[in-house]
C-alpha beads as a LAMMPS data file, in Angstrom:
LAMMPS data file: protein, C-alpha beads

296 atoms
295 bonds

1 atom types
1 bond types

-500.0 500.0 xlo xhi
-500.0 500.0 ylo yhi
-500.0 500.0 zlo zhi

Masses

1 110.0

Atoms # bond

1 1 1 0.000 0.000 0.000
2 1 1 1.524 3.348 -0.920
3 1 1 2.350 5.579 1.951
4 1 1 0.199 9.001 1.319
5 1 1 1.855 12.520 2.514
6 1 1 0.626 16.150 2.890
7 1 1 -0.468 19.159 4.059
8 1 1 -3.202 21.037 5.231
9 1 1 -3.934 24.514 6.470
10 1 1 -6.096 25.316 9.561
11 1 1 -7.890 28.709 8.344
12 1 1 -10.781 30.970 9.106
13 1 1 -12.019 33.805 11.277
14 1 1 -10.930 34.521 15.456
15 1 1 -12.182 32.296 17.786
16 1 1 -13.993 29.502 15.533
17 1 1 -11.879 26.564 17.040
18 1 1 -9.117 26.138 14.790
19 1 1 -6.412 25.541 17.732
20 1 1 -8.972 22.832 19.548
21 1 1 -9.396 21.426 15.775
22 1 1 -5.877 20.723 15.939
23 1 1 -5.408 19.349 18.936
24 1 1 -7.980 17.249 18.739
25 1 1 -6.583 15.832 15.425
26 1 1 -2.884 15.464 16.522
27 1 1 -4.531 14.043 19.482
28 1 1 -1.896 16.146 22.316
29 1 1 -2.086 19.659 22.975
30 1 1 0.350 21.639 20.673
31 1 1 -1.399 24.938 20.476
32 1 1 -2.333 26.951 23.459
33 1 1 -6.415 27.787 23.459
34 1 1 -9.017 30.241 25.273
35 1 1 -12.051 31.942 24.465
36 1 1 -9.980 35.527 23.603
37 1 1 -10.069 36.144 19.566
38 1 1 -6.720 36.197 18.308
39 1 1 -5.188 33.727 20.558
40 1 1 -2.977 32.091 17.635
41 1 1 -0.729 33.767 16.541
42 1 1 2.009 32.578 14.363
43 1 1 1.995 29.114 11.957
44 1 1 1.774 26.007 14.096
45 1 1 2.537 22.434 13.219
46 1 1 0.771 19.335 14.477
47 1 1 1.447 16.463 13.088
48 1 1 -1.157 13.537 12.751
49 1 1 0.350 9.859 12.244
50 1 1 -2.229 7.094 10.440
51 1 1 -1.544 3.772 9.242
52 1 1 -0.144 4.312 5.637
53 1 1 -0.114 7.947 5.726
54 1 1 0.889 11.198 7.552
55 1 1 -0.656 14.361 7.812
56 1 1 1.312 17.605 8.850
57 1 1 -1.561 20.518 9.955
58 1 1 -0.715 24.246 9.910
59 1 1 -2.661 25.783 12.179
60 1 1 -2.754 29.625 11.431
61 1 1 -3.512 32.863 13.175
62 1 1 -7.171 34.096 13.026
63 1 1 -7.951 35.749 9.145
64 1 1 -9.570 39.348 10.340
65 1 1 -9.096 43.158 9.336
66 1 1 -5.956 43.987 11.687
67 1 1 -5.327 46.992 13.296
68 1 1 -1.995 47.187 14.071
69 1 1 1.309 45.356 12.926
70 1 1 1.079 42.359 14.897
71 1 1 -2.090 41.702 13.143
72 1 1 -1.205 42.795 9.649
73 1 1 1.665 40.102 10.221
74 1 1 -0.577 37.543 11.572
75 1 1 -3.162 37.741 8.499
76 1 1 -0.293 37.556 6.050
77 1 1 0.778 34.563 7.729
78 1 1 -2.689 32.597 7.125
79 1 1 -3.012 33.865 3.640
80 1 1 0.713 33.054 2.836
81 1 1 -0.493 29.309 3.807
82 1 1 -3.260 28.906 1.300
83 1 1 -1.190 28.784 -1.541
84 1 1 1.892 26.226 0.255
85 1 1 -0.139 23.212 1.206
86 1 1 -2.271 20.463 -0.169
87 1 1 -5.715 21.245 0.998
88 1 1 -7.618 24.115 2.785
89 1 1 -9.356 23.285 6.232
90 1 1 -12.190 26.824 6.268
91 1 1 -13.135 26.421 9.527
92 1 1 -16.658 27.812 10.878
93 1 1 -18.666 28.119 13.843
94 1 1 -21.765 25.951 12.697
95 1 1 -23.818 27.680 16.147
96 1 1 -23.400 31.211 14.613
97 1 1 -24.630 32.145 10.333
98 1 1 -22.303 33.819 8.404
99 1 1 -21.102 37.561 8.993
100 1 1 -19.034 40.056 6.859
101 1 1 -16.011 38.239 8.132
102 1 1 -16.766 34.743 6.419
103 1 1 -17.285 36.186 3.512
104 1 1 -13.934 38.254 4.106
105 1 1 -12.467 34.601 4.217
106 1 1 -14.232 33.293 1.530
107 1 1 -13.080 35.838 -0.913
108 1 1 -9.207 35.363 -0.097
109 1 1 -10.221 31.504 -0.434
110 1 1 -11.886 32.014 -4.328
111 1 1 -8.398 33.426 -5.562
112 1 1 -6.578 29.953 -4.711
113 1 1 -6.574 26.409 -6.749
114 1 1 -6.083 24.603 -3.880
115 1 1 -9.144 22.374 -2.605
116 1 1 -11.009 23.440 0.136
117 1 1 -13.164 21.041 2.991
118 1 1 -15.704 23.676 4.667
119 1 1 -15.226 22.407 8.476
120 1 1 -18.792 22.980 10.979
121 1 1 -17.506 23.159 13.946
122 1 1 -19.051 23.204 17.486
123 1 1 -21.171 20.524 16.234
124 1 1 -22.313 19.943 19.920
125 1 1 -23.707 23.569 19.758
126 1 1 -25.271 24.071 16.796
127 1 1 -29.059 23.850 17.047
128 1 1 -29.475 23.243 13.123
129 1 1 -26.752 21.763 11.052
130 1 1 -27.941 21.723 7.896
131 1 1 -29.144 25.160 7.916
132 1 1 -25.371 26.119 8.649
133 1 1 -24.170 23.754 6.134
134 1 1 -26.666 25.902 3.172
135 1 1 -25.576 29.183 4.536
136 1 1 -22.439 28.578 4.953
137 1 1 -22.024 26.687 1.730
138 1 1 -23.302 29.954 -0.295
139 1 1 -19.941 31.280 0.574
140 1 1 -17.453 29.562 -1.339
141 1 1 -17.404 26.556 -3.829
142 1 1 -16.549 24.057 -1.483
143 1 1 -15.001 20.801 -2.410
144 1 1 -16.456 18.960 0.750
145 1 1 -17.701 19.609 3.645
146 1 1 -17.469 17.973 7.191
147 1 1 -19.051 18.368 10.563
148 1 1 -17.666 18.327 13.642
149 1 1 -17.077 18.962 17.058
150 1 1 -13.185 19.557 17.871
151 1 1 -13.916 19.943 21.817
152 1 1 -16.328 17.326 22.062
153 1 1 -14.336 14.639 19.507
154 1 1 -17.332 14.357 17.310
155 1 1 -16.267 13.794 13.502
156 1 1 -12.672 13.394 13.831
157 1 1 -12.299 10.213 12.467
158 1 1 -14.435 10.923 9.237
159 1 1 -12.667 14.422 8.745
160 1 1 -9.254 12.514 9.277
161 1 1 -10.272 9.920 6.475
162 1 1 -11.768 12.987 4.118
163 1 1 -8.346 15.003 4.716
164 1 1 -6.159 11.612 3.546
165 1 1 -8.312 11.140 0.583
166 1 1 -7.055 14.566 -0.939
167 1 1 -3.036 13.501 -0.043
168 1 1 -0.724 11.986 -2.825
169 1 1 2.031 9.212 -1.884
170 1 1 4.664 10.652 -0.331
171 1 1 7.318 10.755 2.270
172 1 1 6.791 10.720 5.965
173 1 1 7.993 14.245 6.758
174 1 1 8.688 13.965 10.755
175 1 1 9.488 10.789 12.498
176 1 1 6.915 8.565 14.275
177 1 1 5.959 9.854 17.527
178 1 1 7.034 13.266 16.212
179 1 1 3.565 16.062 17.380
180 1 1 4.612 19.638 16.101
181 1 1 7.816 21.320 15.445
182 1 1 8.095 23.916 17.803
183 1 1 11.042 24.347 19.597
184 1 1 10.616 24.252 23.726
185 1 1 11.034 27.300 24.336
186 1 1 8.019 28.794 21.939
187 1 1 5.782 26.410 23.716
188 1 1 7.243 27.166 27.055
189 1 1 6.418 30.860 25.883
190 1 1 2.845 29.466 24.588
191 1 1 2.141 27.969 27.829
192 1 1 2.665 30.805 30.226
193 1 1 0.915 33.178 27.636
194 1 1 -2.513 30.664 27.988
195 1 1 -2.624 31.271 31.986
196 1 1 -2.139 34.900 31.408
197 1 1 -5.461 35.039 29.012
198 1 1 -7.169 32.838 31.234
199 1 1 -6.619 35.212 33.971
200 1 1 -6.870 38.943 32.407
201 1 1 -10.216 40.744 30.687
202 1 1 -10.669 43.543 28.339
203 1 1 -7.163 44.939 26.366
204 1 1 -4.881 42.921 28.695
205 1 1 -4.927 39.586 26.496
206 1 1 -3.794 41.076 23.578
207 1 1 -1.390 43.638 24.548
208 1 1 0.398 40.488 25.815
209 1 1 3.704 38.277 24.849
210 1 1 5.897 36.327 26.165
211 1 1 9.642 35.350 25.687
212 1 1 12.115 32.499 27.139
213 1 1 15.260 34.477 28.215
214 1 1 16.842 31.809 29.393
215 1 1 16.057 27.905 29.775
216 1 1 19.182 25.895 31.271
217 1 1 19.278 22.481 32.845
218 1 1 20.743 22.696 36.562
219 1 1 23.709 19.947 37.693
220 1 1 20.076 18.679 40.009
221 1 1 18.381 17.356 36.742
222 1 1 16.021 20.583 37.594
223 1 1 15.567 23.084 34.267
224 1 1 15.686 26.900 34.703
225 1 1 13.657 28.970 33.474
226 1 1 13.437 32.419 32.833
227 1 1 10.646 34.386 30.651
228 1 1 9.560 38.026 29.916
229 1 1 5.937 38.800 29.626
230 1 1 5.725 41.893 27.748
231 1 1 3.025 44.412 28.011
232 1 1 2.458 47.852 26.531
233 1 1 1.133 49.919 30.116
234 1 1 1.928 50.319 33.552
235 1 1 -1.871 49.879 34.149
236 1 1 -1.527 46.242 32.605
237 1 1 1.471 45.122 34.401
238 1 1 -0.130 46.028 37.526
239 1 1 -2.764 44.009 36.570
240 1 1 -0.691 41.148 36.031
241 1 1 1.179 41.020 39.028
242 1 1 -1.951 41.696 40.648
243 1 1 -2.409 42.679 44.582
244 1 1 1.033 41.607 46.319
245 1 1 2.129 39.276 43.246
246 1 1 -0.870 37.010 43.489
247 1 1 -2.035 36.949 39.958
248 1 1 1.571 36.294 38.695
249 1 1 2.116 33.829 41.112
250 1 1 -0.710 31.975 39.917
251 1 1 0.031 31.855 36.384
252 1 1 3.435 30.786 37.278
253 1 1 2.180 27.738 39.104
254 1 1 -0.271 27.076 36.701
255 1 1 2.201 27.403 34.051
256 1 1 4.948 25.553 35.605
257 1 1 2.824 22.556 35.997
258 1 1 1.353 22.113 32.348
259 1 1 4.841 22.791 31.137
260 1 1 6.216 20.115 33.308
261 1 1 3.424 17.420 32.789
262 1 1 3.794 18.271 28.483
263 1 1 8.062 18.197 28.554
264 1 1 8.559 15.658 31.298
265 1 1 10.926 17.542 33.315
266 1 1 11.144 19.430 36.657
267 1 1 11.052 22.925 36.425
268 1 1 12.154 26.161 37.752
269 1 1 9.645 28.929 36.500
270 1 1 10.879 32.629 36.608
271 1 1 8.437 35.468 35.238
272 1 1 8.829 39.020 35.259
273 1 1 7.034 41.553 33.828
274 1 1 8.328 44.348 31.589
275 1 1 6.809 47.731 30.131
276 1 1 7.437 47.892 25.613
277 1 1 4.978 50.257 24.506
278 1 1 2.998 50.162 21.898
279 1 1 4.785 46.685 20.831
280 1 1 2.621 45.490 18.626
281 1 1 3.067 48.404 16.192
282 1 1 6.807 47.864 16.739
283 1 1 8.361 46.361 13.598
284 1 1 11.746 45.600 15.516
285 1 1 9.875 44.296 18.736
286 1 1 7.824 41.870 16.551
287 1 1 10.546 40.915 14.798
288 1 1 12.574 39.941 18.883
289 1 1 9.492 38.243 19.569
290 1 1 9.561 35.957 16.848
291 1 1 5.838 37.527 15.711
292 1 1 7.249 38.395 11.897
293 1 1 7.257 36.441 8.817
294 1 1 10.199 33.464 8.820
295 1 1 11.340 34.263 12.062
296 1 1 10.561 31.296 14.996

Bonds

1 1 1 2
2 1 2 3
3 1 3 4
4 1 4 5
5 1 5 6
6 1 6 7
7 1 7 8
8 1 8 9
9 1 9 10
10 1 10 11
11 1 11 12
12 1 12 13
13 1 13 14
14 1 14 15
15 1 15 16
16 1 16 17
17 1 17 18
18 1 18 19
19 1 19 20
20 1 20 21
21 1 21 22
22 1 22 23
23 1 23 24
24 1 24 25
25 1 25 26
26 1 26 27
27 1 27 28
28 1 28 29
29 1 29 30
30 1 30 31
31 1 31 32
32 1 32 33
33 1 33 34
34 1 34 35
35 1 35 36
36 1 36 37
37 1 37 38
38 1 38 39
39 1 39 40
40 1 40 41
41 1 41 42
42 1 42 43
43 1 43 44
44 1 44 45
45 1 45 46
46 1 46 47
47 1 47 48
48 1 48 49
49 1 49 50
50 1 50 51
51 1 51 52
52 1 52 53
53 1 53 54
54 1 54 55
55 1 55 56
56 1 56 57
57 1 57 58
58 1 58 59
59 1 59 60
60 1 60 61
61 1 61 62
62 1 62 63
63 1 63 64
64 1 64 65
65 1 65 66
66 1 66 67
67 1 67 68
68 1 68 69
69 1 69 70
70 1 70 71
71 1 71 72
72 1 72 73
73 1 73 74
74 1 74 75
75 1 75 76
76 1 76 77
77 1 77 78
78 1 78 79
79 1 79 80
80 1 80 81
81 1 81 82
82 1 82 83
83 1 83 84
84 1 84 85
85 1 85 86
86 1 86 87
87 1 87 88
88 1 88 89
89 1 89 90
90 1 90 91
91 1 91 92
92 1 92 93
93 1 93 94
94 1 94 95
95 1 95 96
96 1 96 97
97 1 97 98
98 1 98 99
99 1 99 100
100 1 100 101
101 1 101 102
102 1 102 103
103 1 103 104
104 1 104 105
105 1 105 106
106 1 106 107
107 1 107 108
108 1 108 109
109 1 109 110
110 1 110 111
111 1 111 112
112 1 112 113
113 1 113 114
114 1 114 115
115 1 115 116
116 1 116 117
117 1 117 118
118 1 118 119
119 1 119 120
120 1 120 121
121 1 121 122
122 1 122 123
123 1 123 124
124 1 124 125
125 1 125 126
126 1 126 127
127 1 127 128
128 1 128 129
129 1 129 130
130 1 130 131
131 1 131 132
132 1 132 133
133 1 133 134
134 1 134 135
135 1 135 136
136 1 136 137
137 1 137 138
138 1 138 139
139 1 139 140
140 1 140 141
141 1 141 142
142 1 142 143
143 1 143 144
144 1 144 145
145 1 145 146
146 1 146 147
147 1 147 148
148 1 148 149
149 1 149 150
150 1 150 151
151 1 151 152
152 1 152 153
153 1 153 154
154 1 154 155
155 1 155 156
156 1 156 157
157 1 157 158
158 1 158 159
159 1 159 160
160 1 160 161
161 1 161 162
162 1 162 163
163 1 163 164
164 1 164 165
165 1 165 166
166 1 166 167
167 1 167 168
168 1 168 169
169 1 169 170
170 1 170 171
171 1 171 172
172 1 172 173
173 1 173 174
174 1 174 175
175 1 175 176
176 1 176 177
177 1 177 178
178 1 178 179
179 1 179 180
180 1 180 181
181 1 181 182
182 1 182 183
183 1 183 184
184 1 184 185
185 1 185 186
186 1 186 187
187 1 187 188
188 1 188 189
189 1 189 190
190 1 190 191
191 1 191 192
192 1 192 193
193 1 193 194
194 1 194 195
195 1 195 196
196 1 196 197
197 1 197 198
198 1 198 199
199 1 199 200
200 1 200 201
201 1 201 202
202 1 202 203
203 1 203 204
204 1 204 205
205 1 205 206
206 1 206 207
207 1 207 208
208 1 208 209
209 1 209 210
210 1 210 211
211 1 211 212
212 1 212 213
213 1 213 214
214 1 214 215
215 1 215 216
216 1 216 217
217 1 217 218
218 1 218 219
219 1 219 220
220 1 220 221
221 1 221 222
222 1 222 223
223 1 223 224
224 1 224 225
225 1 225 226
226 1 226 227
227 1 227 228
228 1 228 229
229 1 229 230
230 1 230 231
231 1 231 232
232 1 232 233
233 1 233 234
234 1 234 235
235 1 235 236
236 1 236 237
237 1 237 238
238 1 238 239
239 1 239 240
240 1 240 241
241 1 241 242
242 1 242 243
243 1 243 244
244 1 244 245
245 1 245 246
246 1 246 247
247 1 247 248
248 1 248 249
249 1 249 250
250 1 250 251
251 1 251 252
252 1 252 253
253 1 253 254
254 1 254 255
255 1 255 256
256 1 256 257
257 1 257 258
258 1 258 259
259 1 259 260
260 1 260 261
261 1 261 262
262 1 262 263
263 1 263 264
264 1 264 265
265 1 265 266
266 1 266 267
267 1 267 268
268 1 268 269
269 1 269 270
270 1 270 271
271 1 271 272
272 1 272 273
273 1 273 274
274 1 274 275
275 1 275 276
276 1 276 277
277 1 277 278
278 1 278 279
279 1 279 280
280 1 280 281
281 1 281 282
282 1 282 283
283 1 283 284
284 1 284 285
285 1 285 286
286 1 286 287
287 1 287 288
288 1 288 289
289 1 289 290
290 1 290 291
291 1 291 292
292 1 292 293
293 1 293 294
294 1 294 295
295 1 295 296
C-alpha cells in the first residue's frame, strides 16, 4: 500500500476553534487555546500519524481586518499558507450564520486552486446543522464539507479519512511519535501566555507576549527557566502582578505545571514583567518576539 503525505492549512475567522481542531486531530495539545479572539498567533505544526499515511496541519492565526502590525503580520501569515499546502481546512462556527467576516475569508479563499473542505464546527452547539451547512455553503465553492465537534471529539475520524483522501504518496515528513515542530522554548512561551489570558479581561490579552530568556538544565536534573511577559502599560502590568504578586504567582504555578506534565521535566519557573509600549506596532519588537514572517 503506498504511503500518502501532505499538508493542510487550519484557516478561518478569530475564535472559531481552529487551535482545539488541531489538537484534537494530533490528538496532544500543541497549540495553546481560550475563548480571547486572536489567541494564535504565528503558523503552528501538528502532526497527525495514520496507518499508511501522515498528515502535517498548519494551524494559522485568526484571518480578520488587523489593526496594528502584529495583526497585519498575523493575516499575512494565514493567507501566505493557502497557496503552500495540499488542501484548505475553512473552519466555521456551525452555532453562529455567516457575517461580513466569512465572507472576508471566503473571498481570499476564491483566488486559490487549492481544494477546500468547509469544516462545521461546534457541532455539539449548533441547534441546526444543515441550515449552517446551506448558509455557509453559499460562501465559497466548497469541495467537501465535514461536521464536527473539535472539543467534544465528534467527527474526527471521518474528517481525518476525508483530509487523507485529498493527499498523494509521499514521504513521511517527521518521524513517528514526532507532534509539532516547535522548539521548547516557543511552547514554554505558549504555555505561560494561555494562563495569562485565562486570567486577564478587556485589552490585557492582547497587549500580551511572552519570551524564554533563558532555559538551562541545573547539575540537580532541575531546568531553569526564565521568561519576559511583555506588556504595553503600567496599568496592565499592575494588573498582572496583581495585589502583592498574586495573579503572577498563579500563572506561574499554573504554568509551571502544564509545562512540566507536556516536557517531562522538573522545572524552575521565573516570570517578570516588563513595560514595551505600543509593541505590537513595533516592527523591531515583533521581529525579537519571533511575531514576523520566517522568524521562529
Amino acid at each position: 500500500m503506498e504511503y500518502l503525505s501532505g499538508f493542510a492549512a487550519i484557516v478561518g475567522r478569530p475564535n472559531v476553534g481552529k487551535s482545539t481542531l488541531l489538537n484534537a486531530l494530533v490528538g496532544t495539545k500543541v497549540a495553546i487555546v481560550s475563548d480571547k479572539p486572536q489567541t494564535t498567533r504565528r503558523r503552528i505544526l501538528g502532526v497527525v500519524d495514520e496507518p499508511g499515511g501522515q498528515l502535517v496541519c498548519i494551524d494559522t492565526p485568526g484571518i480578520h481586518k488587523p489593526k496594528h502590525a502584529l495583526g497585519q503580520t498575523m493575516v499575512g501569515q494565514a493567507l501566505g499558507a493557502l497557496a503552500e499546502v495540499d488542501l484548505i481546512l475553512h473552519v466555521v462556527d456551525a452555532s453562529s450564520r455567516p457575517a461580513g467576516g466569512e465572507r472576508y475569508v471566503a473571498q481570499r479563499l476564491a483566488a486559490v486552486a487549492t481544494p477546500v473542505v468547509l469544516v462545521l464546527n461546534k457541532l455539539d452547539l449548533a441547534p441546526d446543522v444543515r441550515a449552517a451547512a446551506l448558509a455557509y455553503g453559499a460562501l465559497h465553492q466548497y469541495t467537501s464539507v465535514a461536521s464536527v465537534s473539535a472539543l467534544a471529539g465528534t467527527g474526527l475520524t471521518e474528517l481525518k479519512r476525508l483530509c487523507f483522501s485529498f493527499l498523494s504518496p509521499g514521504p513521511r515528513y517527521f518521524p513517528e511519535g514526532t507532534v509539532t515542530d516547535q522548539p521548547e522554548h516557543l511552547l514554554v512561551a505558549e504555555l505561560v501566555r494561555e494562563r495569562i489570558l485565562l486570567h486577564t479581561r478587556e485589552e490585557v490579552p492582547h497587549a500580551v507576549a511572552v519570551a524564554v530568556e533563558e532555559m538551562t538544565e541545573r547539575a540537580s536534573g532541575l531546568f531553569y527557566v526564565s521568561a519576559a511577559i511583555y506588556v504595553e502599560k503600567e496599568s496592565q502590568k499592575a494588573i498582572i502582578i496583581g495585589q502583592g504578586g498574586r495573579l503572577l504567582r498563579q500563572v506561574g504555578q499554573e504554568a509551571r505545571l502544564e509545562i512540566e506534565g507536556m516536557l517531562g521535566v522538573r522545572l524552575y519557573l521565573d516570570l517578570w514583567v516588563k513595560v514595551r509600549k505600543d509593541w505590537r506596532n513595533d516592527r523591531r519588537s515583533l521581529a525579537g518576539l519571533g511575531y514576523e514572517p520566517g522568524r521562529r
